[in-house]
N, C-alpha and C positions, 0 to 999 in steps of 0.2 A: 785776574778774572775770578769772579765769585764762581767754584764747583757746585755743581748741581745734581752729578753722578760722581759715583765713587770710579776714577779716572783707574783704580789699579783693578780692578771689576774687566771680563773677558779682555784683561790686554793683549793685542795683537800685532806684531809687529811685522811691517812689510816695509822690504826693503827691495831696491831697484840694484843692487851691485856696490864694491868698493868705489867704484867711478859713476860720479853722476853722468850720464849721458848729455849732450846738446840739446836739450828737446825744445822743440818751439811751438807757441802755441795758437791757433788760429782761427777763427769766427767762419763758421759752415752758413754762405746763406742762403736763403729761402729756396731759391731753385735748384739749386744745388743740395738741399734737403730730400724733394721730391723725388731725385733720382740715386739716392744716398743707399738703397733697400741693402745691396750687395755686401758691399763696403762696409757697414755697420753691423750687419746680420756674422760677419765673416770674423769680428775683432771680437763679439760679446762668443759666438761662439768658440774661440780659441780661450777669453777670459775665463778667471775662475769665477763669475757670477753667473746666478744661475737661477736668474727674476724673467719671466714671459714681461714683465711692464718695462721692462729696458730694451725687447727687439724695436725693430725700427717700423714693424707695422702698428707697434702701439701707440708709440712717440710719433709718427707721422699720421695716424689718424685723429688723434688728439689735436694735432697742431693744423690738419686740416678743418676741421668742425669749430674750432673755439671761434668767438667773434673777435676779428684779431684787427679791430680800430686800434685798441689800445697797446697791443700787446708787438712785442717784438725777440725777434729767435735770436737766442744765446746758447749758441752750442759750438763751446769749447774741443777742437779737435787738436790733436796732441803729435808731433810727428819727431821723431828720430832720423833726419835727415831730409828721405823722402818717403818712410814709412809709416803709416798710421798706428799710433802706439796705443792709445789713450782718446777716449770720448767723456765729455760734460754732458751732459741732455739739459741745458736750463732755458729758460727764457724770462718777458721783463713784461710787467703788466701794472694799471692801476688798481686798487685793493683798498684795503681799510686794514689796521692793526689797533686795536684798543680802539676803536670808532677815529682813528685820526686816518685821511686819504693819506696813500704813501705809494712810492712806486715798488714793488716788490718785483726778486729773482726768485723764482720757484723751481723747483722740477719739471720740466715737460709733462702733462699727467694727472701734475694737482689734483684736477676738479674731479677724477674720475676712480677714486679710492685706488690709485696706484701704491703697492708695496714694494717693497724691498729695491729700493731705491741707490743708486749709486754711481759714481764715476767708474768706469771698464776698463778696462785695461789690458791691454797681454801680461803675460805673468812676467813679474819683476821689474816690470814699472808701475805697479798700483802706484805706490808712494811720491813718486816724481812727479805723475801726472797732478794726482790730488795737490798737493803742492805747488806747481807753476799755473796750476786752473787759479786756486785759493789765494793766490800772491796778485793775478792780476785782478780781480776780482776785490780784494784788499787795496790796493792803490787808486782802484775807482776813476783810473786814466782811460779806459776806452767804455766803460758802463757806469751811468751815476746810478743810485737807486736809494731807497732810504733803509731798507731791510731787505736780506737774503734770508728766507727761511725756507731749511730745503726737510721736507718731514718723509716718513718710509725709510728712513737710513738703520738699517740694522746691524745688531752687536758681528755678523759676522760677515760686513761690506769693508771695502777699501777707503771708503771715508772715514767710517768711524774709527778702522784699525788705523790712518794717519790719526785723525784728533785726538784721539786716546791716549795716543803717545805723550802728550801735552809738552810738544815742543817752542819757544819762544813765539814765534813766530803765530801759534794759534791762540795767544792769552785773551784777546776779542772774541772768539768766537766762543758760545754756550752752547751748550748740549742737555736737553730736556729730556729724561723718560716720559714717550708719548702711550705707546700701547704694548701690548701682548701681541704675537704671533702663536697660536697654538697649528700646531702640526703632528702630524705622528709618520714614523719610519715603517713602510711595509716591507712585510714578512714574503717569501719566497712561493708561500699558498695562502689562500683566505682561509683556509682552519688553522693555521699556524698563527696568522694575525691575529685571529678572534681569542684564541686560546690565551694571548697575552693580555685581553682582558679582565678586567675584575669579574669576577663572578656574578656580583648585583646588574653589570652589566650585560653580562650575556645573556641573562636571566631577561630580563627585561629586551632586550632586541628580541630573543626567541620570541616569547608573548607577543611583540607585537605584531610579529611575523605570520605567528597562527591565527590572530586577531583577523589581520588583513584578510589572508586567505581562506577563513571559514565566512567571515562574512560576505566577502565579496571575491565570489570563485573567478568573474572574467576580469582577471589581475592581469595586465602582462606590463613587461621592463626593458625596453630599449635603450640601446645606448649607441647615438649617432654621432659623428664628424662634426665638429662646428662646420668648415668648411662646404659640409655635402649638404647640409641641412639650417643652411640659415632662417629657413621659414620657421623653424622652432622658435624664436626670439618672441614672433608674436605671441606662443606659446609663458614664454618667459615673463614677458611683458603683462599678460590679461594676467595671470594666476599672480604673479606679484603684485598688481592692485588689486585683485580683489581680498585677498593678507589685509594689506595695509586699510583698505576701506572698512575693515572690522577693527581697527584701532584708532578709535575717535580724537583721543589728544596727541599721537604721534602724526607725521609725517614721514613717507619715504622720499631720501634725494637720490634713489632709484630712479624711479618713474617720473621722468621729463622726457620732452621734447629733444632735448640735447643727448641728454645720454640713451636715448633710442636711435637719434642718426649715431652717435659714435660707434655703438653696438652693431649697427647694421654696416655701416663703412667697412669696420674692421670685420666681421666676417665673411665678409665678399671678398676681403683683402687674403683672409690666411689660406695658406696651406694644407693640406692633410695631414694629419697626426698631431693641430696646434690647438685640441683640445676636443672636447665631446659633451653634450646634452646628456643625461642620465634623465630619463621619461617615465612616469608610471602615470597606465591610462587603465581605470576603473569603468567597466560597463564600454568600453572604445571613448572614454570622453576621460580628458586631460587632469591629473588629481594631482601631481608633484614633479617639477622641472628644477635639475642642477646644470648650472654654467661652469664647465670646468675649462680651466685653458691649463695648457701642457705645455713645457718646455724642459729638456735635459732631462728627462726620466722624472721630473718632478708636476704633479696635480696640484692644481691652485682652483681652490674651491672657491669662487668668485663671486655667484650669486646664487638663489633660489624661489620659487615659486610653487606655492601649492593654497590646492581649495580650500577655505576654509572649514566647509563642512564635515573633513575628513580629520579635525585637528584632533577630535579625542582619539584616532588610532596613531598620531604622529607619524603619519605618512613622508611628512621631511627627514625623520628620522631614518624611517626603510626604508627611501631614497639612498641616504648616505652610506649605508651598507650597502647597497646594491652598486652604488657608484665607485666603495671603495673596493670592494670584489672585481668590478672591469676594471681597477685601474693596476690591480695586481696581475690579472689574467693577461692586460696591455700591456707587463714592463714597467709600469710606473714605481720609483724607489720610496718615493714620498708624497704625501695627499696632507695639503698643507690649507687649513683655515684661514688662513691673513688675519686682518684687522678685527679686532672684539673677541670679549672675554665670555660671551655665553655660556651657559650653564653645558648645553646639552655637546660643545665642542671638546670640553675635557672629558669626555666617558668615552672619545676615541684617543684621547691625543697624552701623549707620555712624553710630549713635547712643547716647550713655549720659547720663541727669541725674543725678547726685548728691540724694542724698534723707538728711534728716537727723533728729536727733532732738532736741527742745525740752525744756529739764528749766527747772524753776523749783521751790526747793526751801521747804516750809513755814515761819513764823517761828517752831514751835511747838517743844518737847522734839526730840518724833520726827523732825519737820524740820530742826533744827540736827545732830542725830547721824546720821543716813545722810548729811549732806553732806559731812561732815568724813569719813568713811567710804570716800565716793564720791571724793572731791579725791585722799586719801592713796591710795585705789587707784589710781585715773588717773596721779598723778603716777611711781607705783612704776611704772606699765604703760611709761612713756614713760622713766624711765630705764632699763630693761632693753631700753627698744627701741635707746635710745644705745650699753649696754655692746654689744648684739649687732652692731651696726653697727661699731661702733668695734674688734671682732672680728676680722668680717670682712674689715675692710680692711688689719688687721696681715697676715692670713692671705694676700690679697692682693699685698700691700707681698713676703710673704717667696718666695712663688712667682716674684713675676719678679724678687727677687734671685738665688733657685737658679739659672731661667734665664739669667740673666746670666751667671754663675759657670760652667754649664757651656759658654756661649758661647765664653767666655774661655780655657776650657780645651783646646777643639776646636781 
């Protein structure tokens, strides 16, 4: 298999013991998903992962909302006897890859920016699991498919710490660097957090802080329950289109009909303390809304909305300090960005994971031809990325010969 990551890059190694255990592996279905909440909630909690998109209210509300003509539930459960050891979340759907139809295994999730992605486990069987999911999945005896592409898999999951390993057995499967994860680790107080910022930063938050509050004195900043306070969505909802409606050639795949019932599904569904709205309401009327979902002491800043007319004070910006202030006062250890590289997420974040994408491509027609498809583009993408390189540095090379030359001449 052609590398595409530097395989000795965060190697990780997880191991299940001297003795492989008997574990067997076996297809959770549909109904017995629905009443799965306990069971599932009980193994990711004893796991070392530690993603809100891997409980079982995310992954069954997802899998209730989707239109599932096509689609059908692959979710791999893992048992050591008669013990649950080990969960897959996948499932099987129609799709397109390079514009060719194919039948794809995905993540439970896909469509709805799930990160940090992975097979659970109890501690010390990560490896095993990932492995007898991966094996039968490879043999393609009880699910045909033409592509498994499983994306959200980060540098510090049990997937990637099996494939990294680059054992025999995984030389089919490729691993794509997809995006950044920026996050940052909170401090014990918010003047301790703040203090470890840069200076230009702080500078800048303060001002805009004074900004807000001289000009607009009836300021105030709640921070509700998702659970207690589902009616905020609507909230969520107006102020993120009306963002997106002052950007003429973008699109948000926010604002749908779909990811409004999953949203609402799932907040009716959680619990208390499974995350909080961060609100700033100027004059009593709505100017900046954060979506944060919680899980194991960690903030996962999920979405956001705010007015536009407030954009020269960067109101989403004193949102995100005001949200990351409750989430230190909460207990929160980490207030974590997910997916994209924005500018204004690196002036909090002294942190980024690399997050990748898992393809495993079918033994079938359709899966031999988008491979060779997919290879011959990849490989085309990475020599144009040599000739541009190799460009630039002629270009380079001839500049500070000029210099030289007029050096010379003076």
């Amino acid at each position: 298999m052609e590398k595409y990551v530097d395989m000795n890059a965060h190697m990780k190694s997880i191991h299940a013991g001297a003795e492989d255990p008997d574990i067997t592996v076996e297809l959770l279905n549909e109904e017995a998903f629905s009443r799965y909440r306990e069971p599932w909630n009980r193994l990711l909690d004893t796991s070392t992962s530690g993603s809100f998109f891997l409980k079982w209210e995310w992954m069954y509300t997802f899998w209730e909302t989707i239109e599932k003509q096509d689609a059908e539930l692959l979710v791999w459960l893992c048992y050591d006897g008669i013990e649950l050891v080990g969960i897959a979340p996948l499932y099987r759907y129609s799709s397109t890859f390079m514009k060719i139809p194919v039948r794809k295994v995905a993540f439970i999730g896909d469509r709805v920016a799930s990160d940090y992605m992975d097979f659970f486990a109890k501690p010390g069987y990560e490896e095993i699991c990932c492995r007898k999911v991966l094996q039968r999945m490879r043999d393609q005896g009880s699910v045909a498919y033409d592509l498994l592409e499983l994306n959200g898999v980060c540098v510090d999951s049990n997937l990637y710490g099996y494939l990294s390993a680059g054992t025999k057995q995984n030389k089919k499967i490729i691993m794509l660097p997809s995006f950044d994860c920026p996050r940052t680790l909170l401090a014990p107080s918010f003047d301790n957090y703040i203090s470890r910022l840069s200076g230009s930063t702080r500078y800048a938050l303060s001002r805009k802080q004074r900004r807000i509050e001289r000009d607009f004195g009836a300021t105030t900043i709640e921070h509700a329950d998702l659970a207690q306070h589902p009616e905020l969505l609507n909230v969520l909802f107006s102020l993120h289109k009306s963002r997106w409606d002052m950007l003429k050639d973008k699109n948000s795949t926010f604002y749908s009909a779909f990811r409004k019932s999953f949203n609402e599904r799932l907040v009716r569904r959680l619990g208390e303390g499974d995350g909080f709205f961060s609100y700033v309401a100027v004059d009593a009327k709505p100017a900046s809304i954060l979506y944060i979902l919680g899980y194991k002491n960690n903030a996962f800043f999920y979405q956001n909305g705010w007015d536009p007319k407030f954009a020269d004070y960067s109101i989403g910006i004193y949102n995100i300090q005001q949200a990351i202030r409750h989430a230190i006062a909460a207990g929160y250890k980490s207030f974590d960005f997910l997916r994209g590289e924005e500018a204004y997420k690196y002036k909090f974040c002294e942190d980024a994971r690399q997050a990748y994408s898992v393809l495993l491509f079918g033994n079938g027609l359709t899966g031999r031809v988008i491979k060779t498809l997919f290879l011959l583009k990849h490989r085309l993408k990475i020599l144009l990325q040599r000739r541009m390189r190799s460009q630039r540095a002629v270009i380079r090379k001839s500049m500070i010969h000029s210099c030289f030359l007029q050096d010379q001449r003076s």
